[in-house]
PyMOL CGO cylinders between C-alpha atoms (Angstrom):
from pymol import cmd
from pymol.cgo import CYLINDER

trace = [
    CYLINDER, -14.08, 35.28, -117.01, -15.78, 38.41, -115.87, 0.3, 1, 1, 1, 1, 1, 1,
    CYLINDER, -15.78, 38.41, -115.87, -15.70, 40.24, -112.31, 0.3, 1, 1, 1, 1, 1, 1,
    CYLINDER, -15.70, 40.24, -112.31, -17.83, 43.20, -111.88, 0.3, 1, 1, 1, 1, 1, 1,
    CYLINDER, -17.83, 43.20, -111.88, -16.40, 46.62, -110.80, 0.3, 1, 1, 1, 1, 1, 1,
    CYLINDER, -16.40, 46.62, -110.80, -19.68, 48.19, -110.33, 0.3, 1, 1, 1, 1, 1, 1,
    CYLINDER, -19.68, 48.19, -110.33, -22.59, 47.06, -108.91, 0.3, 1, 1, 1, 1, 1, 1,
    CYLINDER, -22.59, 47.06, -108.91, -25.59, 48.54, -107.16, 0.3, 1, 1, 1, 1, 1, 1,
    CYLINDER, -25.59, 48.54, -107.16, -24.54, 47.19, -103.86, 0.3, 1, 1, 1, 1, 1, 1,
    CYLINDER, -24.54, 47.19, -103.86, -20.60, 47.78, -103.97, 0.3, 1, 1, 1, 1, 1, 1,
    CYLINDER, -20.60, 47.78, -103.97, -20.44, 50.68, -106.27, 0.3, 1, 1, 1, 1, 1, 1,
    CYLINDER, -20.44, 50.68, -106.27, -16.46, 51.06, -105.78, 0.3, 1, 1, 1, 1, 1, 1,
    CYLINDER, -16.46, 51.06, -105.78, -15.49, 47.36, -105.80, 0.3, 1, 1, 1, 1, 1, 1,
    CYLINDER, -15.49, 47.36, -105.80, -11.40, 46.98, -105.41, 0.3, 1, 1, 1, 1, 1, 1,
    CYLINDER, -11.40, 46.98, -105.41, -9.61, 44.41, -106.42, 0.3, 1, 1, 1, 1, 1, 1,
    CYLINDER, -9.61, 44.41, -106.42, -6.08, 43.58, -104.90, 0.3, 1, 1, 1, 1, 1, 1,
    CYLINDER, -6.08, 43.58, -104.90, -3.16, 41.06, -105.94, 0.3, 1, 1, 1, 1, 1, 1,
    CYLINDER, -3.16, 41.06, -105.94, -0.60, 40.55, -103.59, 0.3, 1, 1, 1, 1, 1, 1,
    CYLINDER, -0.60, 40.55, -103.59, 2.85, 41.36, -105.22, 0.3, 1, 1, 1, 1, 1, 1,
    CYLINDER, 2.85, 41.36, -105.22, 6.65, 42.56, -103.70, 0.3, 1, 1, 1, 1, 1, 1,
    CYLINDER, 6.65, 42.56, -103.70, 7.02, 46.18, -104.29, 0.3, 1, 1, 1, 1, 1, 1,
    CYLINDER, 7.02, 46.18, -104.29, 8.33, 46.97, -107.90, 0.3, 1, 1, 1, 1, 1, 1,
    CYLINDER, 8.33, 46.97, -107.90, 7.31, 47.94, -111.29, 0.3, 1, 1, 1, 1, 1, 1,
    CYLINDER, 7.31, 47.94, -111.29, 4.46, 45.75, -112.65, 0.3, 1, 1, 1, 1, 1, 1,
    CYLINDER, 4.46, 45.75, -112.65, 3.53, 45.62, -116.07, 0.3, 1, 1, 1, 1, 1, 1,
    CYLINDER, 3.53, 45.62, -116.07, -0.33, 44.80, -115.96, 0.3, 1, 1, 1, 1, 1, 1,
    CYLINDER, -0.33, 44.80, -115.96, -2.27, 44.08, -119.10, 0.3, 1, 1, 1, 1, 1, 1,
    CYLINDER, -2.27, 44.08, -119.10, -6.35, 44.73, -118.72, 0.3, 1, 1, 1, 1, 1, 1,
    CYLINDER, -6.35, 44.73, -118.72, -9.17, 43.44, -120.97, 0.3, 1, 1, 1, 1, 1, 1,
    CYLINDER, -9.17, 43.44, -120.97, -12.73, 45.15, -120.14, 0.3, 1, 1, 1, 1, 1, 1,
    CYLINDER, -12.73, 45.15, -120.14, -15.79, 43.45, -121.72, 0.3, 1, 1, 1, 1, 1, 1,
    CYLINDER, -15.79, 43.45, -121.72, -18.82, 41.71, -121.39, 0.3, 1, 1, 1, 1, 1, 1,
    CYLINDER, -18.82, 41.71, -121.39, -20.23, 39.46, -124.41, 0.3, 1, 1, 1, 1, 1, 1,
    CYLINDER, -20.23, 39.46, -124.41, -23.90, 40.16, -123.86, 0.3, 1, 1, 1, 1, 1, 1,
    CYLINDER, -23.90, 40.16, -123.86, -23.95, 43.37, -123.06, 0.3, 1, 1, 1, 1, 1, 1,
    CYLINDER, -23.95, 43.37, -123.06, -22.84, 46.75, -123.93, 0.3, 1, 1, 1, 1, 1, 1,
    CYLINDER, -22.84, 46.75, -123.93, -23.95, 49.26, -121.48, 0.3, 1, 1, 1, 1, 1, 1,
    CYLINDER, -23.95, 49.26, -121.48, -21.03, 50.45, -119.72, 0.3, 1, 1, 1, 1, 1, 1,
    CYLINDER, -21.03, 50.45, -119.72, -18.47, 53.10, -119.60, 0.3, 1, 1, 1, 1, 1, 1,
    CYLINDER, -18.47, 53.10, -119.60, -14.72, 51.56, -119.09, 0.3, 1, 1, 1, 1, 1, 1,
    CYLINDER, -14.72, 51.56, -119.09, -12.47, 53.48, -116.92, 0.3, 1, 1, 1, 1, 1, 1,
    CYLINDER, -12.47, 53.48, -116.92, -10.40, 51.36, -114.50, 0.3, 1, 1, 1, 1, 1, 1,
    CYLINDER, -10.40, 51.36, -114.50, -7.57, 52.64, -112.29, 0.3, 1, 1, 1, 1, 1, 1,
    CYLINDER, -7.57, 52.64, -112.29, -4.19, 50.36, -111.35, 0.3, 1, 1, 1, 1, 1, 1,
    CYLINDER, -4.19, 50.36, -111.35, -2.38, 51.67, -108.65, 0.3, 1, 1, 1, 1, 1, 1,
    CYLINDER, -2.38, 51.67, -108.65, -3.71, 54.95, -109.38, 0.3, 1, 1, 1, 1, 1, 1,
    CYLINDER, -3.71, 54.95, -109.38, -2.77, 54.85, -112.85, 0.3, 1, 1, 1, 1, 1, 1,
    CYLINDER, -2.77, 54.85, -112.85, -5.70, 55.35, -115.50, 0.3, 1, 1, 1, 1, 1, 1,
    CYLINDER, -5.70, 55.35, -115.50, -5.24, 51.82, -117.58, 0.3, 1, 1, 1, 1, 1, 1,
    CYLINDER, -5.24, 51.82, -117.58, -8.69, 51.69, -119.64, 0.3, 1, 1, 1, 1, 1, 1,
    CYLINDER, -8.69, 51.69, -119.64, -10.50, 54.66, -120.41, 0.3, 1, 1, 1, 1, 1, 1,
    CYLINDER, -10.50, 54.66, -120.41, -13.12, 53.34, -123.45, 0.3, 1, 1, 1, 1, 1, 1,
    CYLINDER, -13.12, 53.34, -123.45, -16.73, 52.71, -124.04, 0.3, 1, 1, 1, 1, 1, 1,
    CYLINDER, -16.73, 52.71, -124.04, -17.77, 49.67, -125.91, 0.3, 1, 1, 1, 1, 1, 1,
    CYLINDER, -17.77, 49.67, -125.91, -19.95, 49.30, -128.56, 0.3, 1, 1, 1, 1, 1, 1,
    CYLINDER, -19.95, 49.30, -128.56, -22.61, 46.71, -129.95, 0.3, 1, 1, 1, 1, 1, 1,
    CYLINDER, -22.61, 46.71, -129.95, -19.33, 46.15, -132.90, 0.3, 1, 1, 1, 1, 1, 1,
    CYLINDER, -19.33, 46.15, -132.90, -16.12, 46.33, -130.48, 0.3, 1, 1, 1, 1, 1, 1,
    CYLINDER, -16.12, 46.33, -130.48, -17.40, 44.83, -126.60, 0.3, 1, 1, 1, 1, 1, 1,
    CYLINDER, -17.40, 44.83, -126.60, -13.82, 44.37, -125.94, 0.3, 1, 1, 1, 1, 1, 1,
    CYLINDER, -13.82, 44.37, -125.94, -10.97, 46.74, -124.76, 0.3, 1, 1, 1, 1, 1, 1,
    CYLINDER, -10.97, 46.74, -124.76, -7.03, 46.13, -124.53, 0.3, 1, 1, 1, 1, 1, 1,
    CYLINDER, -7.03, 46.13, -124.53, -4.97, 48.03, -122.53, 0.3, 1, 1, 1, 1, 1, 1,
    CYLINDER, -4.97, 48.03, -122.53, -1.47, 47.57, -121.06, 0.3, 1, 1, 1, 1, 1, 1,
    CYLINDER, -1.47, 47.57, -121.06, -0.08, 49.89, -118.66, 0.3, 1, 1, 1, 1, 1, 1,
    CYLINDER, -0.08, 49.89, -118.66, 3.02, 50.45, -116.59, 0.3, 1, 1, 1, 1, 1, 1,
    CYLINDER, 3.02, 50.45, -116.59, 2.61, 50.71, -112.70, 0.3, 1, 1, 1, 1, 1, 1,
    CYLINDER, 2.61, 50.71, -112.70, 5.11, 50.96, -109.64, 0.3, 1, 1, 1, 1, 1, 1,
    CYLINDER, 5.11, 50.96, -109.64, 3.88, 48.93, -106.37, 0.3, 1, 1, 1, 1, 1, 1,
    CYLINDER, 3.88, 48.93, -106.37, 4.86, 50.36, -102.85, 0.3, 1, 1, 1, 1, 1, 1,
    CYLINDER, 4.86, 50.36, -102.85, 2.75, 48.82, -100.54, 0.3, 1, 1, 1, 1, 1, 1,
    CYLINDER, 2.75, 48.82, -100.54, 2.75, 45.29, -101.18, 0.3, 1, 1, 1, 1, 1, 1,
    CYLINDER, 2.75, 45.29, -101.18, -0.21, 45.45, -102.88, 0.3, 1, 1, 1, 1, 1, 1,
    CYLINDER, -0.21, 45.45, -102.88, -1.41, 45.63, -106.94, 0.3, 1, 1, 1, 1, 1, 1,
    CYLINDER, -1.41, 45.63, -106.94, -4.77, 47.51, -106.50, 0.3, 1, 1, 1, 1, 1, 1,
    CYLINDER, -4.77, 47.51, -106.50, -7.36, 47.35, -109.26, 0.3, 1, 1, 1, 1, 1, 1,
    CYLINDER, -7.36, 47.35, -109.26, -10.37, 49.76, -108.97, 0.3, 1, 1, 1, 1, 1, 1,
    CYLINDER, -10.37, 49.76, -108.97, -12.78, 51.90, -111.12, 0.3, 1, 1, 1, 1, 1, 1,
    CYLINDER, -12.78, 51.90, -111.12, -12.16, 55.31, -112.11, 0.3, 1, 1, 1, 1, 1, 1,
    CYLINDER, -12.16, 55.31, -112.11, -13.92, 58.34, -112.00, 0.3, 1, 1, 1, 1, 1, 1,
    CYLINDER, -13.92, 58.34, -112.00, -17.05, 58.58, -114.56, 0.3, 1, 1, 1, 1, 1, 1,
    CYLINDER, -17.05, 58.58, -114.56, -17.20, 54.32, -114.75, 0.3, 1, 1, 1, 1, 1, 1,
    CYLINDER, -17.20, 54.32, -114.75, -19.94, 52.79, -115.28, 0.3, 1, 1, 1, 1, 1, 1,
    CYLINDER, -19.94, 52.79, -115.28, -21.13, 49.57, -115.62, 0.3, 1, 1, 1, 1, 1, 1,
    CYLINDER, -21.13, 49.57, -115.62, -16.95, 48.53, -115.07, 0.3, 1, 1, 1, 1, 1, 1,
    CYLINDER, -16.95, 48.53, -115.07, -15.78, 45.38, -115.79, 0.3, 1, 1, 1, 1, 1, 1,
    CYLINDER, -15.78, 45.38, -115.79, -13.19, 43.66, -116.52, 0.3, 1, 1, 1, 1, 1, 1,
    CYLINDER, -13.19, 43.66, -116.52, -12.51, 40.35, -118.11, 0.3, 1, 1, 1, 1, 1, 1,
    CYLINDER, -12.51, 40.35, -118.11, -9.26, 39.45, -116.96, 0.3, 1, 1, 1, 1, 1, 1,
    CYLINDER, -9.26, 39.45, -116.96, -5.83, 40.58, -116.51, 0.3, 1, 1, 1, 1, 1, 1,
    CYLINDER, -5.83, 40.58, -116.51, -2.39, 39.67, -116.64, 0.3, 1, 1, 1, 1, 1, 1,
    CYLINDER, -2.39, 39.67, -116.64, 0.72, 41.00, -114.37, 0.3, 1, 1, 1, 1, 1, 1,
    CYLINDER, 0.72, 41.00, -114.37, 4.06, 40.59, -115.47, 0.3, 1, 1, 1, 1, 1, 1,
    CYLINDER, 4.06, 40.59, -115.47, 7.49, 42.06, -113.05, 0.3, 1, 1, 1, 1, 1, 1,
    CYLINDER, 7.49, 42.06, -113.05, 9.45, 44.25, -115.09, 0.3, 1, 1, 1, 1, 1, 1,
    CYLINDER, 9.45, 44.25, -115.09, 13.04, 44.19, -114.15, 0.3, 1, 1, 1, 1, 1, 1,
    CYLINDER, 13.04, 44.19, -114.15, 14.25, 46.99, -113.18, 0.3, 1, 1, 1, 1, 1, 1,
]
cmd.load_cgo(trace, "trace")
């Protein structure tokens, strides 16, 4: 799977996941398998997850982080200096509190 963070016409794509408030562990894999252009630095609630740059040897990046939801709403956007962002998929787990 891929989804673009970044394109020429939506720059500042966001991408939301409907959850009850809580603390969310969210696991995020950036990478594209033809290309390697691209500057990796994606924000969750906030919180920055991926900060990486791939290379020709390691396209892929694996990053888990730790986030608190208080609007109903897991948001998933790129960070400041991002380029290129994508991200290949995620996974969002409830931690209990």
């Amino acid at each position: 799977t891929l989804i673009h963070l970044q394109k020429p016409e939506l720059p500042d794509a966001v991408w939301e996941l409907a959850v009850p408030d809580g603390t969310y562990q969210v696991r995020l894999v950036a990478g594209d398998p033809g290309h390697f252009d691209s500057v990796y630095r994606t924000l969750v609630e906030g919180v920055l997850a991926v900060d990486a740059t791939p290379t020709s040897a390691a396209r892929w990046v694996d990053r888990t982080a730790t986030v608190a939801v208080a609007d109903g709403r897991l948001t998933v956007r790129s960070g400041t200096g991002a380029r290129n962002n994508k991200l290949a998929f995620l996974e969002v787990r409830a931690v209990d509190a």
